[in-house]
KEFITOR-778929 format. One record per residue (C-alpha): x, y, z; residue in three letters. Coordinates in steps of 0.1 Angstrom, whole numbers, plus 2048, in hexadecimal, padded with zeros to 3 digits. Each point is the difference from the previous one (the first is absolute). Layout:
NODE   x   y   z res
NODE   X   Y   Z ALA
...
//
This chain:
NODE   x   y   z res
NODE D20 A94 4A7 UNK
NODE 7EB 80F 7E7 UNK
NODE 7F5 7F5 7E0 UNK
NODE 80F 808 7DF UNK
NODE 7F8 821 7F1 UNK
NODE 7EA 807 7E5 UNK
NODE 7FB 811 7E1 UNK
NODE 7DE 816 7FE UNK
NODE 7F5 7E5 7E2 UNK
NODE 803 7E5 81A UNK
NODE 7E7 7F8 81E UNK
NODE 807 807 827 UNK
NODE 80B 7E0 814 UNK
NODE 7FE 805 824 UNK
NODE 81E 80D 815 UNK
NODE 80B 7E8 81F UNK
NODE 81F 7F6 816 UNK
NODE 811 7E7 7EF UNK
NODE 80F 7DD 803 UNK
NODE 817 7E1 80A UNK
NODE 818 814 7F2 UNK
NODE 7E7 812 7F1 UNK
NODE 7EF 80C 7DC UNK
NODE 80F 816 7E3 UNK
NODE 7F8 821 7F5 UNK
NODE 80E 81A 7E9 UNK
NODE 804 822 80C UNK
NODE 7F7 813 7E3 UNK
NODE 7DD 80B 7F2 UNK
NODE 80D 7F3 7DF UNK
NODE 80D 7DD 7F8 UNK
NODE 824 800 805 UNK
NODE 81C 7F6 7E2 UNK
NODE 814 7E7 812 UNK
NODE 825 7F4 800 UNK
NODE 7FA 7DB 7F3 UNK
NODE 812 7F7 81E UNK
NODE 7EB 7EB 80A UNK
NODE 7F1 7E2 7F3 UNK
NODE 7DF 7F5 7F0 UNK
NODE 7E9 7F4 7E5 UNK
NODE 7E3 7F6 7F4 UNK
NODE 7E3 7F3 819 UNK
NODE 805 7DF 80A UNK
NODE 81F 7FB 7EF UNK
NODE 81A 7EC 815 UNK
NODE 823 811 809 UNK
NODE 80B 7E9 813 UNK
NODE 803 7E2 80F UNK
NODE 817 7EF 81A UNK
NODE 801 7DC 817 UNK
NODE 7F5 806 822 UNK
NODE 811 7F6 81E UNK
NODE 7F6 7DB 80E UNK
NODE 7EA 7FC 7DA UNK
NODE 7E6 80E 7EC UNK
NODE 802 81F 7E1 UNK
NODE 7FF 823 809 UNK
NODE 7F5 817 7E1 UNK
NODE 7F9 823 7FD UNK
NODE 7E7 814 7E7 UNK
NODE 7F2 81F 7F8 UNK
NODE 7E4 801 811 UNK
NODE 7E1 7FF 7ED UNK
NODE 7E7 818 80F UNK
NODE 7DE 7EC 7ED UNK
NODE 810 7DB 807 UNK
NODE 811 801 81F UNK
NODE 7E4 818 813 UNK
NODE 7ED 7E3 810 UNK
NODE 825 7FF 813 UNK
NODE 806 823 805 UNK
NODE 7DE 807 80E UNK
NODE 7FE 7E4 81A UNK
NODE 828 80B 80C UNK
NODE 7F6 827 805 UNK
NODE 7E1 7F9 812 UNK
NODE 810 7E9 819 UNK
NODE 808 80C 821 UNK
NODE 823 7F9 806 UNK
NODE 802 819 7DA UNK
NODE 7F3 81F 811 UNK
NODE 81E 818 7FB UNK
NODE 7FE 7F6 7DC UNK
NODE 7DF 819 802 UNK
NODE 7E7 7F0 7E4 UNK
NODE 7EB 7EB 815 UNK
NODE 7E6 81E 7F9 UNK
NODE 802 7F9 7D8 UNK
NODE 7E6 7F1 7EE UNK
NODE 80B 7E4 7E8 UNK
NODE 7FC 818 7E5 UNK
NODE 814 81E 811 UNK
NODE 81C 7E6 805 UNK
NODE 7FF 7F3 7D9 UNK
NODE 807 827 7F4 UNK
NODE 81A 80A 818 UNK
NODE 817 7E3 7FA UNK
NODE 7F6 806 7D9 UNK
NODE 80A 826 807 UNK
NODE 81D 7F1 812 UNK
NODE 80C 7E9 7E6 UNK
NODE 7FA 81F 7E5 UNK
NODE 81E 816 812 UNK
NODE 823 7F8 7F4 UNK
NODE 80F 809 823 UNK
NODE 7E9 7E8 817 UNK
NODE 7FB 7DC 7F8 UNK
NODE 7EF 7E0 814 UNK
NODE 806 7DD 7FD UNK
NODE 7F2 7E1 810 UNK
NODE 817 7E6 810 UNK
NODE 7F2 7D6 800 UNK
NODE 812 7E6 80E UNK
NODE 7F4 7E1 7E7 UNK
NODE 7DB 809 7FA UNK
NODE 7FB 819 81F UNK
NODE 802 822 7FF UNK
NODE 816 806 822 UNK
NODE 80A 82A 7FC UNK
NODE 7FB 81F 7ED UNK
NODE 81A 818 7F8 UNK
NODE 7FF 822 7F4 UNK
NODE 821 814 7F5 UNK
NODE 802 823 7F9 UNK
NODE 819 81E 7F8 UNK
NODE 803 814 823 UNK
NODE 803 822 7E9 UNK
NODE 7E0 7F7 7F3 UNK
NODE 7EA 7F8 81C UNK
NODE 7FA 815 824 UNK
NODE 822 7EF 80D UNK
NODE 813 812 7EC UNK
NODE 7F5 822 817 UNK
NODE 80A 7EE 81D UNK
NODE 825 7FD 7FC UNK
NODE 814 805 7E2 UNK
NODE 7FD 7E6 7E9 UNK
NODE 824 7F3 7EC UNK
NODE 7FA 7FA 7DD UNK
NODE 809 7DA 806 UNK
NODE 7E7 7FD 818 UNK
NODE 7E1 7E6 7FC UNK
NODE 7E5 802 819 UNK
NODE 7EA 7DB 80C UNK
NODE 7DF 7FA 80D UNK
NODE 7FE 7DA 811 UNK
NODE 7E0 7ED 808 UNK
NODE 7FC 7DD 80B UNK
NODE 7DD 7F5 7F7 UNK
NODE 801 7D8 808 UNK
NODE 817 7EE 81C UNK
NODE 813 7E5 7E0 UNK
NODE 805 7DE 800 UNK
NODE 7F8 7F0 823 UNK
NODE 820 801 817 UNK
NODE 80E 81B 7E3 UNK
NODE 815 81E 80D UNK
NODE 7EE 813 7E6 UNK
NODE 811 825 809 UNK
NODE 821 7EE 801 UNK
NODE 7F7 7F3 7D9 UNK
NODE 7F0 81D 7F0 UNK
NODE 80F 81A 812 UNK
NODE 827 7FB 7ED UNK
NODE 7ED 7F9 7E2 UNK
NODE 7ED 82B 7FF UNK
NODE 822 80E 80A UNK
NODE 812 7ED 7E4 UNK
NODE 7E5 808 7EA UNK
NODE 801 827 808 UNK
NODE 828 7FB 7FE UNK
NODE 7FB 7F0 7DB UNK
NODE 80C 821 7EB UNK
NODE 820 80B 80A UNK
NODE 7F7 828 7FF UNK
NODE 7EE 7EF 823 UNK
NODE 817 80C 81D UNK
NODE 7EA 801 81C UNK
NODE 7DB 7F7 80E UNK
NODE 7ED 814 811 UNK
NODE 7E1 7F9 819 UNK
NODE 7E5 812 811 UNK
NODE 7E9 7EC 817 UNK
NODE 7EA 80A 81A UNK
NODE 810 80B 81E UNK
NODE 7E9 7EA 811 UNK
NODE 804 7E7 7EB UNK
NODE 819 7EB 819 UNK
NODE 7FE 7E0 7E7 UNK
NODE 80A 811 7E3 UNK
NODE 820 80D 818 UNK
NODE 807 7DE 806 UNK
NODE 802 7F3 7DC UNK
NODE 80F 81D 7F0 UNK
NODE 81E 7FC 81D UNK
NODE 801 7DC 7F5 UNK
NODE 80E 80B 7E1 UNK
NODE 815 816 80A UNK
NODE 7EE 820 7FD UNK
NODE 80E 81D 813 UNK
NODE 7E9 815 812 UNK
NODE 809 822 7F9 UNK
NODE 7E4 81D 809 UNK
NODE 7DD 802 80D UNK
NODE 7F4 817 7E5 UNK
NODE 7DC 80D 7EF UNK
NODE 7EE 7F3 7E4 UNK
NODE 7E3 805 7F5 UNK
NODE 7E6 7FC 81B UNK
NODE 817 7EA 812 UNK
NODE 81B 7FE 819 UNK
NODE 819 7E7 7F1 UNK
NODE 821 7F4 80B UNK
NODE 81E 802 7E5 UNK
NODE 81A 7E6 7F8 UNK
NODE 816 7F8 7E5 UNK
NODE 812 7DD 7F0 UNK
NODE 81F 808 7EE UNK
NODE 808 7E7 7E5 UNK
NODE 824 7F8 814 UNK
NODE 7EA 7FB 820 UNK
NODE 7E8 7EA 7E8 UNK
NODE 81B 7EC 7F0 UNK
NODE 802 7E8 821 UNK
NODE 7DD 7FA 802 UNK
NODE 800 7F5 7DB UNK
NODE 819 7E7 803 UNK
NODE 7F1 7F2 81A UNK
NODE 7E0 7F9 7F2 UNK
NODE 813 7F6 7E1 UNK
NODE 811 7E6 816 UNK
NODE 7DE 7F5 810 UNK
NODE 7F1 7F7 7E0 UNK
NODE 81B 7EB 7F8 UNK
NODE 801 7EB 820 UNK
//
């Protein structure tokens, strides 16, 4: 995975192999338009919120790139983060590329708690505007994820199983939304084993960027099960 593209008015950020599934990045030299398909706002606003299974409040933000960087720095520079490729970032190279991030209309990231903790980051984009999109040919419904657990939840928790329904439904939330569509490591056997949990279909081994990714897909009729599900969990 690389990181995203740049204009010439804004400063390099180093290149890398990315994540758990992985870190955005536009595919133009110029900051793409965007659908609108997919959702946002302001940082640190909250977007959404939902009961988690066996207790406690799941919410998700925008991530805040000056608030929430004390987080985001001591996730990336952890071991078990090392296909997200930032551990090499200073705190300060970290700050501006999720600000550059946050500034593109086609590539957003949002930070996950469970009560008080921060528990996951994720990062949607629009595959037509990022180096997916040159890997396969991306549908005009299609919404591309980047996943990464950065705490282990509530003791006892089955936090994947919690937080996992609640990014597809979130990346499901406009209707223009027919499809999601990963990229992690090919090495990256963990992220495999999650995305498959959700029903993910691995489709390709293909090329992007620096790295060599493996390629699956979540329909929104294939999601529709895992939904209700979690739905049904929430309520028990």
């Amino acid at each position: 995975m690389t990181t995203p593209a740049r204009t010439e008015t804004r400063p390099e950020a180093p290149t890398g192999p990315g994540g758990e599934s992985d870190r955005p990045a536009p595919a133009a030299d110029v900051a793409p338009a965007g659908s609108g398909r997919l959702r946002t706002g302001a940082p640190g606003e909250l977007l959404l919120t939902h009961d988690a299974p066996g207790g406690g409040r799941l919410t998700l933000r925008v991530l805040d790139p000056d608030a929430d960087l004390d987080v985001l720095h001591d996730w990336v520079t952890q071991p078990r983060a090392r296909f997200w490729g930032l551990a090499e970032l200073s705190r300060a190279e970290l700050r501006d590329l999720y600000a550059y991030v946050g500034s593109l209309p086609s590539h957003h990231a949002f930070l996950v708690r469970w009560d008080e903790t921060p528990v996951a980051l994720l990062q949607t984009y629009e595959p037509e505007h990022d180096p997916v999109g040159e890997a396969y040919p991306a549908r005009p419904g299609d919404a591309g994820a980047h996943f990464l657990l950065g705490a282990r939840g509530p003791r006892g928790a089955d936090l994947w199983g919690a937080v996992g329904p609640l990014l597809v439904g979130f990346c499901f939330a406009d209707p223009r939304v027919d499809r999601l569509v990963v990229e992690p490591d090919a090495a990256n056997e963990l992220a495999h084993a999650r995305i498959r949990a959700l029903g993910f279909e691995v489709a390709d081994r293909v090329r992007v960027g620096e790295k060599n990714a493996v390629l699956a897909f979540l329909t929104r009729e294939r999601a529709r099960d895992l939904l209700a599900a979690a739905a049904a969990a929430a309520r028990d």
